[in-house]
C-alpha positions in Angstrom: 93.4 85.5 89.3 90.1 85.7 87.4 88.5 87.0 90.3 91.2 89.5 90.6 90.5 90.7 87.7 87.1 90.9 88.0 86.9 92.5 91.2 89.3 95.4 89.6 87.3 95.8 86.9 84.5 96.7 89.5 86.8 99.2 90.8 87.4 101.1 88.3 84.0 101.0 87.1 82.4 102.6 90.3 85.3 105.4 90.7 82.5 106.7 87.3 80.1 108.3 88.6 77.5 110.8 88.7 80.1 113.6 89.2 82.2 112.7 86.7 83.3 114.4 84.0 85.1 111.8 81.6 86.8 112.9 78.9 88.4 111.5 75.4 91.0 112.3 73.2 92.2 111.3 69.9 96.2 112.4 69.9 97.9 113.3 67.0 101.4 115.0 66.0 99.7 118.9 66.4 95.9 118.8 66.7 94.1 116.7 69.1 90.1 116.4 69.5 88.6 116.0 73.1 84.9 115.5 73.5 83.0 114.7 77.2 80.7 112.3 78.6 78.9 111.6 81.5 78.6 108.2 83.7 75.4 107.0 81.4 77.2 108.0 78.3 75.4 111.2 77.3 77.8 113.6 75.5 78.4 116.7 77.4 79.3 120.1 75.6 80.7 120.8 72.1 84.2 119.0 71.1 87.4 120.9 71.7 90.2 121.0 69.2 93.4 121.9 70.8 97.0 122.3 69.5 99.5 120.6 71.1 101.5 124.0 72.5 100.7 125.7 75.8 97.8 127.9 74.5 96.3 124.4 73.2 97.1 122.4 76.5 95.5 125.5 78.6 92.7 125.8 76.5 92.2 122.1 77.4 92.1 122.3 81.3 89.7 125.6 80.6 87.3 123.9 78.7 87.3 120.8 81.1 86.9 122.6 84.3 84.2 124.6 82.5 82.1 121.7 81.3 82.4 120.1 84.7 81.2 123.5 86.5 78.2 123.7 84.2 77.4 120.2 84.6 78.1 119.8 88.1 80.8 117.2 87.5 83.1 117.2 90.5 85.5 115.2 89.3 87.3 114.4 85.7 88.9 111.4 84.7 90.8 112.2 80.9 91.8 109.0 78.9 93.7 108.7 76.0 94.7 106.1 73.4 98.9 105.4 74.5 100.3 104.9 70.6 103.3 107.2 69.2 104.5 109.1 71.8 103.1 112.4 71.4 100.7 112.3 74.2 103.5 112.0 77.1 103.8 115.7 77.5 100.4 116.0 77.4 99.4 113.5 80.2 102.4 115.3 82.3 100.9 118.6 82.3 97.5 117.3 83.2 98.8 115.9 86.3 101.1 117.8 87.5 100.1 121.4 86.7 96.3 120.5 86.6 95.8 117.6 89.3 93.6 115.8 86.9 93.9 112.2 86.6 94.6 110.5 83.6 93.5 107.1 81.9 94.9 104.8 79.1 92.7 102.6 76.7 93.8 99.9 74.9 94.0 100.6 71.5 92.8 97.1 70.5 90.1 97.9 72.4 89.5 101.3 70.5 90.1 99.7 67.6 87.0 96.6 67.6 84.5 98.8 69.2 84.5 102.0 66.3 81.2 100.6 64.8 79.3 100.2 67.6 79.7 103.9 67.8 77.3 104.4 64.4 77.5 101.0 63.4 80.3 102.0 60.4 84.0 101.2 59.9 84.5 104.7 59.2 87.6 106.2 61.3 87.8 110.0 62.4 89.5 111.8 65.1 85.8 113.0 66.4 84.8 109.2 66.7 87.6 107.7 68.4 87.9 110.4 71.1 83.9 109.3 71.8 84.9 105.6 71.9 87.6 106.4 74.1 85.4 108.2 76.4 82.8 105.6 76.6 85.6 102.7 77.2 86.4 104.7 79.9 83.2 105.0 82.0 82.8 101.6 81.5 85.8 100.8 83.2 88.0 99.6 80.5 90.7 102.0 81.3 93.9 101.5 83.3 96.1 104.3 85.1 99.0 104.6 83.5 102.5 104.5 85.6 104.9 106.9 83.9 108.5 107.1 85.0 110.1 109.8 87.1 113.5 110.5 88.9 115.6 107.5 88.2 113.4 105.7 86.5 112.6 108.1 84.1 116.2 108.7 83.2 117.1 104.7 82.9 114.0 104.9 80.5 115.1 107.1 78.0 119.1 106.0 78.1 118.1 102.2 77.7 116.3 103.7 74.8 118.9 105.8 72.9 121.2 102.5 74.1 119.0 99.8 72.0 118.8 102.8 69.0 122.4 103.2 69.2 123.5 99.4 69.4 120.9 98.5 66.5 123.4 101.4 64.3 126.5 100.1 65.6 125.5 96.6 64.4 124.3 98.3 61.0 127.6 99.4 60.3 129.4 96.7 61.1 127.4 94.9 58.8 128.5 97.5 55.9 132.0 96.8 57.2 131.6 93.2 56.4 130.2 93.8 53.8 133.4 96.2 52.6 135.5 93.2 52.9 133.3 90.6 50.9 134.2 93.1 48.0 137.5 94.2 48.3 139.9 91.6 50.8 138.0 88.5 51.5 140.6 86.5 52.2 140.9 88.8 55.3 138.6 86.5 57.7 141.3 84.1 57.1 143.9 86.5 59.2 141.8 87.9 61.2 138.6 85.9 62.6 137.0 88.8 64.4 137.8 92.5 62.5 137.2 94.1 65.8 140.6 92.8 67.4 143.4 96.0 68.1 145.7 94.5 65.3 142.9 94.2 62.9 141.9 97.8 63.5 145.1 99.0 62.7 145.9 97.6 59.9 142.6 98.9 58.7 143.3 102.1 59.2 146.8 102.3 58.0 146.7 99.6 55.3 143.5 99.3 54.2 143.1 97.7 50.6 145.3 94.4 50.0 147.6 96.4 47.5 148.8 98.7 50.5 149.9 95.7 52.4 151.7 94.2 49.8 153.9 97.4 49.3 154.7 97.4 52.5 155.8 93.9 53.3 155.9 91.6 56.1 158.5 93.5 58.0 156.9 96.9 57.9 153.4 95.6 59.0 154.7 93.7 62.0 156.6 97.0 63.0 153.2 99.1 62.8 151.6 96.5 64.7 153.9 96.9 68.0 153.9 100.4 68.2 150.9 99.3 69.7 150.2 95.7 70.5 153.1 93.8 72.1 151.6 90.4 72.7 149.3 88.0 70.5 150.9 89.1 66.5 154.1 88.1 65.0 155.7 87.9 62.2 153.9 84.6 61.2 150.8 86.6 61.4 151.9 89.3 59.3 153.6 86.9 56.6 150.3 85.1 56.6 148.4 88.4 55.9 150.1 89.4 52.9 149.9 86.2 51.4 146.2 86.6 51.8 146.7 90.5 49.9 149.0 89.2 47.2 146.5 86.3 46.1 143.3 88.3 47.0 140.7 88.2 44.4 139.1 91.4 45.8 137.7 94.5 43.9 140.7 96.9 42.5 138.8 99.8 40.8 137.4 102.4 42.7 140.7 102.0 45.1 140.7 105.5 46.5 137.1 105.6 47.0 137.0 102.3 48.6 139.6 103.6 51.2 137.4 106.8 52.0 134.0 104.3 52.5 135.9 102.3 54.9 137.8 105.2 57.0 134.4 106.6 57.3 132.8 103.6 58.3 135.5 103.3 60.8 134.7 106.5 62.2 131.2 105.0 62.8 132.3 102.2 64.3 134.5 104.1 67.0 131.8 107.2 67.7 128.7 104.4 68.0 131.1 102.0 70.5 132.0 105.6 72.3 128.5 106.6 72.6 127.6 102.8 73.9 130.2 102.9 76.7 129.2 106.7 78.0 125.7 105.7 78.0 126.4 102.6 79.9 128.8 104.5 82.5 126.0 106.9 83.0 123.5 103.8 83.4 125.5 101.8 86.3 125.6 105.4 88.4 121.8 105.3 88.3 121.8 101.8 89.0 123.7 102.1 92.3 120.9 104.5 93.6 117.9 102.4 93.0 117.5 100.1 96.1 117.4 96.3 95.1 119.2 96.4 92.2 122.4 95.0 94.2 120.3 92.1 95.1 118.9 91.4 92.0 122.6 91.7 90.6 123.6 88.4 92.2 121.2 86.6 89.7 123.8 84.3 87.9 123.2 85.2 84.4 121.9 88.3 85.0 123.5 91.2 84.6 123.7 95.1 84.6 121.7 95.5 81.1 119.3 93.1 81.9 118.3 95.2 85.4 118.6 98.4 84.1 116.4 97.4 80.8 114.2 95.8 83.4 113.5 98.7 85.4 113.1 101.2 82.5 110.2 99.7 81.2 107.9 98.7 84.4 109.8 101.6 87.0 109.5 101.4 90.7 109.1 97.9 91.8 106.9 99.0 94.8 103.9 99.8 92.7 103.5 96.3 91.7 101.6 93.9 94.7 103.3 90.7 93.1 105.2 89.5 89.6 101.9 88.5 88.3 101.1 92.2 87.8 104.3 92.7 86.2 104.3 89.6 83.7 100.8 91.2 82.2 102.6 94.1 81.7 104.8 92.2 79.2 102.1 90.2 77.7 103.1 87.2 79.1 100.1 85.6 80.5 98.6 82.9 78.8 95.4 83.1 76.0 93.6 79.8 75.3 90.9 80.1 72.6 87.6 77.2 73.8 84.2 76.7 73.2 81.9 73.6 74.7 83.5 71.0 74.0 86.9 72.5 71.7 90.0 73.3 73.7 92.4 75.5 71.5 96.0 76.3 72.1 97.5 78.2 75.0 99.5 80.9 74.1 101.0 83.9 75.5 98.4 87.4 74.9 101.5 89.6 73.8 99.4 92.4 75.0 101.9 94.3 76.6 105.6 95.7 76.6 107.1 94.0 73.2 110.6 95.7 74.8 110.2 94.0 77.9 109.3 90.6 76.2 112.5 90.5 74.4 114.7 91.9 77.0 113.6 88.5 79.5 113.7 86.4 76.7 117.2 87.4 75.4 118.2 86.8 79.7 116.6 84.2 79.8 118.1 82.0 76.8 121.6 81.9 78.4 120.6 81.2 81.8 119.1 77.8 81.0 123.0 77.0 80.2 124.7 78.9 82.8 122.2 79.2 85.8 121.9 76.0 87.5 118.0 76.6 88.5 117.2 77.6 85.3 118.6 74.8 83.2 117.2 72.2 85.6 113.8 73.9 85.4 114.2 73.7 81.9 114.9 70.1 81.5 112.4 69.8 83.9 109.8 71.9 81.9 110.7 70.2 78.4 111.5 66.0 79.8 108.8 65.7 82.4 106.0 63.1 81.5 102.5 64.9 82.1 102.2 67.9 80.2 106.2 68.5 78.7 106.9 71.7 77.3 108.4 72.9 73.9 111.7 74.4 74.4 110.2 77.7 73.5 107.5 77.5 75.8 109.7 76.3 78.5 111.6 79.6 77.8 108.5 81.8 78.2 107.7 79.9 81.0 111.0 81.0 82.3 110.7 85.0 81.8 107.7 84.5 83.7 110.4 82.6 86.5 112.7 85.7 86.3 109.8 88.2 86.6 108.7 86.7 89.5 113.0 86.4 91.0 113.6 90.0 90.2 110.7 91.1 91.8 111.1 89.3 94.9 114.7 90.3 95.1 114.1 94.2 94.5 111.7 94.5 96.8 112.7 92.8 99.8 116.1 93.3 99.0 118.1 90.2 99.4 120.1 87.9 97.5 119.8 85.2 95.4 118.8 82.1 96.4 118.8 78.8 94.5 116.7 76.9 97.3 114.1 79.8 97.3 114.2 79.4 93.5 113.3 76.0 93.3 111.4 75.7 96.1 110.8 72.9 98.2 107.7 71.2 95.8 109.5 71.6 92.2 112.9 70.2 94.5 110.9 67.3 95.3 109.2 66.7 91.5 112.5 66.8 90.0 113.9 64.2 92.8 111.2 61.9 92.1 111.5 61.8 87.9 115.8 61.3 88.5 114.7 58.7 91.0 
């Protein structure tokens, strides 16, 4: 893998060459600064300062192609710094109405080279779009692969999905939070809030006074009109009990009604919003070839594949799952010298999105999925080298990485004897032996 790595590196490091023009930028919210290099570093032309607008992006291309006429540079090669999001327009007008490639840096790389620049911790907009430029000609750049069609759109709806999810938790929080001060006792009735019945005694009956005025009787008659199995009158006799001895908040009555009708009205539009964007999500889904297959995952499901998707796109541009677990910044670190060997760890340079998403798979398939809960025990019981249970889970997104990847791209289904494969079969035969 080293020499994988290495032998890229080379790569990209000869595509700089005499007839290149390579350019860096510094992005920002409205002004960006762009200033050119050649292969041995030499700074080429006066800065430009662009707006980010048409007229800015234009003058941008003008000024390249100009430099590169005068220079005799063939070929340009723009790189940028990928933090915010403001440089995604940007990078698609480049390439698509200009035909110029474009570059990424890391921006921890950025970030510990500024003073070899003038040997200063100083930070500027003109510096970092020179330090970009001269990570780039010396190959420490990658191409960046930004979505389009399908996976463009599964992008930004996983998005708004994860935004919209972490509000709809929010407010039921402040629900909870409702009850704690005006009808505690109501967890004692109802265990989950979100149940049909609950909701509608929320609506109609919300503080514990209004279900003590209107009794037993009344309360189990409100409840049919729309439930007809799973309440009775047991339920609702239990319920005002609860109101008549509540110890919850009285004053401020009227208002407390409003707050929770209007937290109510949250609660529906955010679980409305969730279910349209997940209809919309699944109709994507069944147009992307291999996510069938990598459906039949047990323990893997539609959120899981889409979320998947969104953040590394089409499968096909990725040779093996190695590629793809860098991406999420799960290969391993190990910090040595001489004789000192430090801890492994995992580089987390990579998607932080894409790291959660396989870890929050991952935990419930070591309990449901057969494979993965033997590899597990495997991982954390075995005698040389046993894992911790969060490692073994790490080791595991790596696992599904590797499944998905498989399955999406060559299309069939799940196997648990291709999962296990016939070595790690015979390991765990030998330690239950």
């Amino acid at each position: 893998m080293k020499y994988k790595l290495k032998q890229k590196q080379n790569q990209r490091i000869t595509r700089i060459t005499e007839s290149t023009l390579v350019v860096g930028a510094d992005i920002a919210k409205k002004v960006h600064v762009a200033r050119a290099v050649d292969f041995r570093g030499i700074e080429l032309g006066k800065d430009c300062v662009f707006h980010n607008d048409q007229e800015g992006l234009s003058k941008l291309a003008t000024w390249m192609k100009e430099l590169g006429q005068a220079h005799g540079k063939t070929n340009i090669v723009f790189g940028i710094e990928p933090t915010g999001h403001y440089w995604f327009p940007l990078a698609a007008y480049l390439q698509e109405q200009q035909q110029i490639q474009v570059v990424v840096v890391n921006p921890h790389h950025v970030n510990k080279t500024k003073e070899l620049e003038d040997n200063s911790q100083t930070k500027s907009d003109y510096k970092d779009a020179k330090v970009i430029a001269d990570l780039i000609r010396n190959g420490k750049y990658s191409e960046p692969k930004l979505p389009t069609k399908e996976y463009a759109e599964l992008r930004i709806l996983m998005n708004l999905r994860e935004k919209v999810s972490a509000s709809l938790t929010q407010v039921k929080g402040r629900i909870s939070n409702w009850f704690d001060r005006f009808f505690p006792e109501y967890a004692c009735v109802f265990k989950k809030w979100e149940g049909k019945a609950s909701l509608m005694t929320m609506r109609a009956f919300p503080m514990p006074a209004d279900i003590v005025g209107k009794g037993a009787r009344d309360v189990l008659v409100h409840w049919k009109t729309e439930v007809k199995r799973g309440v009775g009158i047991k339920r609702a006799e239990k319920l005002v009990a609860a109101a008549t001895a509540s110890i919850g908040l009285t004053e401020g009555s009227m208002a407390a009604r409003v707050e929770l009708s209007t937290l109510l009205g949250q609660y529906d539009l955010f679980s409305s919003q969730l279910e349209e964007i997940m209809d919309k999500v699944l109709e994507i889904l069944e147009h992307i070839p291999g996510t069938k297959e990598m459906l039949t995952v047990p323990g893997v499901g539609a959120i899981t594949v889409a979320g998947f998707l969104a953040e590394i796109g089409d499968l096909n541009n990725y040779d093996h799952g190695q590629q793809i677990i860098r991406l999420a910044g799960l290969n391993l670190k190990e910090n040595s010298s001489g004789k000192r060997k430090g801890k492994t760890g995992i580089s987390k340079r990579g998607r932080s999105r894409l790291r959660a998403l396989l870890f929050r798979a991952v935990m419930p398939m070591v309990a449901k999925n057969e494979e993965f809960k033997t590899l597990h025990k495997h991982y954390t019981t075995r005698s040389q080298n046993p894992l911790k249970k969060k490692q073994s889970i790490i080791a595991l997104c790596g696992k599904l990485i590797r499944v998905l990847h498989t399955l999406g791209t060559k299309q069939r289904e799940y196997s648990a004897i291709d999962v296990m494969g016939p070595v790690r079969q015979f390991q765990i035969q030998q330690e239950a032996a």
